[in-house]
C-alpha positions as CSV (number, residue, x, y, z in Angstrom):
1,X,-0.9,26.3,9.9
2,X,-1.0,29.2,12.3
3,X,-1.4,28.7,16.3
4,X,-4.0,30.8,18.2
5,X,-3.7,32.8,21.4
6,X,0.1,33.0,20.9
7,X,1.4,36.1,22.9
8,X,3.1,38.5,20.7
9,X,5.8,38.4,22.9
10,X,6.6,34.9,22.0
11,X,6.4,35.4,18.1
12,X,8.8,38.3,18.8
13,X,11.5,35.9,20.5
14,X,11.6,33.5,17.5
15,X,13.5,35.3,14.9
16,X,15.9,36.1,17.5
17,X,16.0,31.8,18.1
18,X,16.4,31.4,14.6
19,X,19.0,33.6,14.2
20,X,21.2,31.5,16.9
21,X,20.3,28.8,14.8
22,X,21.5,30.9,11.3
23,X,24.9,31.3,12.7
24,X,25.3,27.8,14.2
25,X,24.7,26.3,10.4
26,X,27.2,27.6,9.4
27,X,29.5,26.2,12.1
28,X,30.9,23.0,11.2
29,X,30.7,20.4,13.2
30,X,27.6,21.7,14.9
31,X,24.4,19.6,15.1
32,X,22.5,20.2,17.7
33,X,22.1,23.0,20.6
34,X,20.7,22.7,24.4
35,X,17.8,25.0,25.8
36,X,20.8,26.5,28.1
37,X,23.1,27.7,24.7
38,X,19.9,28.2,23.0
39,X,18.6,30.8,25.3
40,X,22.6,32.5,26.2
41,X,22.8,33.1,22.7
42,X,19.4,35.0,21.8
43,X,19.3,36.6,25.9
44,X,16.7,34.9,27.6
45,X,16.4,31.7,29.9
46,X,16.2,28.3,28.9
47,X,13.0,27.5,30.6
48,X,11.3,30.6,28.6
49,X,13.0,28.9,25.6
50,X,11.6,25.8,25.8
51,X,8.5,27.1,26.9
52,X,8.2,29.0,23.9
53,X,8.7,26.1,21.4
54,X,6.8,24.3,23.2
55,X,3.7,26.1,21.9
56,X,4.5,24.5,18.6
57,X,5.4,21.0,19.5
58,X,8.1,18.4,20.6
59,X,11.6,19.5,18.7
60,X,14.0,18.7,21.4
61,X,15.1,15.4,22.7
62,X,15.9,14.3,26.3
63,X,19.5,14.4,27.2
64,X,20.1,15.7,23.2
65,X,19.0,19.2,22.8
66,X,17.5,20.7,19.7
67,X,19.3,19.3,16.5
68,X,19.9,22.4,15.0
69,X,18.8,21.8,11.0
70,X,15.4,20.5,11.9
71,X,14.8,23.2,14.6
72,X,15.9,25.6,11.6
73,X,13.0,24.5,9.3
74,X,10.8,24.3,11.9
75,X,11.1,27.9,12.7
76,X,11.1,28.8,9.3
77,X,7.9,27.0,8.4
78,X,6.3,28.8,11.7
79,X,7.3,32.2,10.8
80,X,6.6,31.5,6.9
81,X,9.4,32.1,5.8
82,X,10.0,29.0,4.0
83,X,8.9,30.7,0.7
84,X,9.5,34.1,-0.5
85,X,7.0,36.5,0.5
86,X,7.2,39.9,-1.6
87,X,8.0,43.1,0.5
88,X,7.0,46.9,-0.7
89,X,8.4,50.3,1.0
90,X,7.1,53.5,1.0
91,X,8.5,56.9,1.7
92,X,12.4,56.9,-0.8
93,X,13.8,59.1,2.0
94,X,17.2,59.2,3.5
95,X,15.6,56.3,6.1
96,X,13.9,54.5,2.9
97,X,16.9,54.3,1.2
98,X,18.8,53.4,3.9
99,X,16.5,50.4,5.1
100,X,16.3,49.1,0.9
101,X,20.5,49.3,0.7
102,X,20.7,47.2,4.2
103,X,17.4,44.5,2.9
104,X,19.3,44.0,-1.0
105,X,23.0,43.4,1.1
106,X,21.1,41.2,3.6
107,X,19.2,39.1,1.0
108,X,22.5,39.1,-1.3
109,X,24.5,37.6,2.0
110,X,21.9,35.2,3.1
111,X,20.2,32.8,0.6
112,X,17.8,31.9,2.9
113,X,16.5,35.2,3.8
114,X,13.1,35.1,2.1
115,X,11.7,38.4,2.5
116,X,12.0,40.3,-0.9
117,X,11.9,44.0,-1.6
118,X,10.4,44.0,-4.8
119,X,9.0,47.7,-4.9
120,X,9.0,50.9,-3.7
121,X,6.5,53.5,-3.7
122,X,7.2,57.5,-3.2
123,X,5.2,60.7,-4.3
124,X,7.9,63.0,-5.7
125,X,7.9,62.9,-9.2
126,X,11.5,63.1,-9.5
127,X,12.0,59.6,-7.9
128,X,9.3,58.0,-9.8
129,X,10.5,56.0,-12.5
130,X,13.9,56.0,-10.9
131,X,15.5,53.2,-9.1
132,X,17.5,52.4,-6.0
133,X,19.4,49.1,-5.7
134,X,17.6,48.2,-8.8
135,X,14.5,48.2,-7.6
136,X,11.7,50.7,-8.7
137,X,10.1,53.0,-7.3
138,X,6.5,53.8,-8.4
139,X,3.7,56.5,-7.8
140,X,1.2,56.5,-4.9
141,X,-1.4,55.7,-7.5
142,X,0.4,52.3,-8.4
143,X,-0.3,50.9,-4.9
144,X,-3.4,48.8,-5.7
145,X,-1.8,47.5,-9.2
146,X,1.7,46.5,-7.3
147,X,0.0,44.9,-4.3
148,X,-1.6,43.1,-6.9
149,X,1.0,42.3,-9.4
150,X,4.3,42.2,-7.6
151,X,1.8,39.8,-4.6
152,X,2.7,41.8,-2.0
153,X,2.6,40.9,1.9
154,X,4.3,43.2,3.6
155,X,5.1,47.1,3.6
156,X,7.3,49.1,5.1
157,X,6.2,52.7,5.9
158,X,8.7,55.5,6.1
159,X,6.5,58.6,5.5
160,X,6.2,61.3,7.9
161,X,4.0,61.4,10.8
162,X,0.9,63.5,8.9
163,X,1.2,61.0,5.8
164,X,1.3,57.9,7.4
165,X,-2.6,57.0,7.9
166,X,-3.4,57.9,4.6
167,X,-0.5,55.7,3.3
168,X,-1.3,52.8,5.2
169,X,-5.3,53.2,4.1
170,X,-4.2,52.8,0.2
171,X,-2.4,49.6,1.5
172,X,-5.2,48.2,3.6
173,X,-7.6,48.5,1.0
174,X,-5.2,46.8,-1.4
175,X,-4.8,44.0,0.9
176,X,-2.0,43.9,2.7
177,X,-1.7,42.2,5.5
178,X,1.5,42.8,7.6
179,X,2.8,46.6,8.0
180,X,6.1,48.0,9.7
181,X,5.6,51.3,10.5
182,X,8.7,53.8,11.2
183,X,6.5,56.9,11.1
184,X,6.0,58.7,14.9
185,X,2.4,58.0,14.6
186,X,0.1,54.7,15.9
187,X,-2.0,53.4,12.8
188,X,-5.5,52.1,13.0
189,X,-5.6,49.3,10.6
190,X,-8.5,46.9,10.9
191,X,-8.2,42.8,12.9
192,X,-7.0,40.8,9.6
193,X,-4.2,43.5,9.2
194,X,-0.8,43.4,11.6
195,X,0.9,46.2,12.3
196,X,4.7,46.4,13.9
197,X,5.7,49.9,15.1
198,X,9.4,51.3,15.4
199,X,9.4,54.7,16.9
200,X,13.3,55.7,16.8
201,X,12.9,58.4,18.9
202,X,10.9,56.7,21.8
203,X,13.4,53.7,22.0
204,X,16.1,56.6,22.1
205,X,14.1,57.9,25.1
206,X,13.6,54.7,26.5
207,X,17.3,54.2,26.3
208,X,18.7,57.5,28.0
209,X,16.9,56.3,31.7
210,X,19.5,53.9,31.6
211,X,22.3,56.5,30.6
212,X,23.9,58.1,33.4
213,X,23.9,61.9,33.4
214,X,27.3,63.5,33.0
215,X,28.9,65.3,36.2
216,X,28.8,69.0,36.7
217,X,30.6,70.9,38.4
């Protein structure tokens, strides 16, 4: 089931709810969580909290809170992530690499983390046919049979800036639907296609407004 006229901005906040609720599982002792703890934990207010799940339906109880297990599979059947969904990445640079080491310790840590990075695409011949964390990495020109075969969902794009549209076109018309984009560039992708941007260098910029400038003398 998927919910219409959702504001991004709400999607956006319930990982970070349902990673609260990761952490407090493993707590013993721990069954159930107020809108107030709820919302200190992921950084926002509890009215925004239970405004937010509110959009979905009734999970909390009066004078109870949220019981933590049942809010837990709730989120996860929202976000689909209750079953695995198959994740590609292209571009085996020093970032690629980097991002397919952290997903393989992250999915070896957390059984529950159902996002799997089951191929990796690059177009230097010398990483073709290699591997890296034992997954494989495969020619541009394998995109269309790996979207098919390996089902993917999602890919994660980690090409330069000047590659990037090109890249995410072979997807597209493979038919993905969800891409994370790390390359400097915004990427036109059609309605039925979502596309998450991470611009490193604009959230450092963003960041040093808040940096005080050093003293000089």
């Amino acid at each position: 089931m998927r919910w219409n006229k959702i504001s991004d901005a709400v999607i956006r906040r319930l990982p970070l709810y349902l990673r609260v609720l990761d952490e407090l599982a493993e707590e013993s002792g721990t069954e159930s969580i107020s809108s107030q703890e709820l919302g200190v934990r992921a950084g926002v207010g509890p009215a925004l909290v239970r405004k937010d799940l509110a959009w979905f339906g009734e999970f909390g109880k009066q004078g109870v809170g949220y019981e933590i297990a049942y809010l837990r599979d709730e989120l996860r059947k929202i976000l689909n992530l209750d079953s695995k969904l198959s994740v590609g990445l292209v571009g085996v640079g020093s970032l690629g690499v980097a991002l397919t080491r952290y997903h393989q310790k992250r999915s070896a840590e957390d059984a529950s983390f159902n996002l799997e990075l089951t191929a990796l695409f690059d177009s230097d011949p010398a990483k073709i046919g290699t591997r890296v964390e034992g997954i494989p990495v495969y020619g541009l020109e394998d995109i269309l049979s790996q979207v098919k075969e390996k089902g993917l969902n999602i890919v994660i794009i980690t090409v330069p800036a000047q590659e990037a549209q090109d890249v995410a076109n072979r997807f597209i018309q493979a038919g993905i639907q969800g891409i994370l984009n790390f390359a400097p560039v915004k990427l036109k992708a059609p309605d039925t296609v979502h596309v998450v941007n991470t611009d490193v260098s604009l959230e450092l910029q963003r960041l040093a407004y808040y940096v005080p400038k050093a003293k000089t003398n």
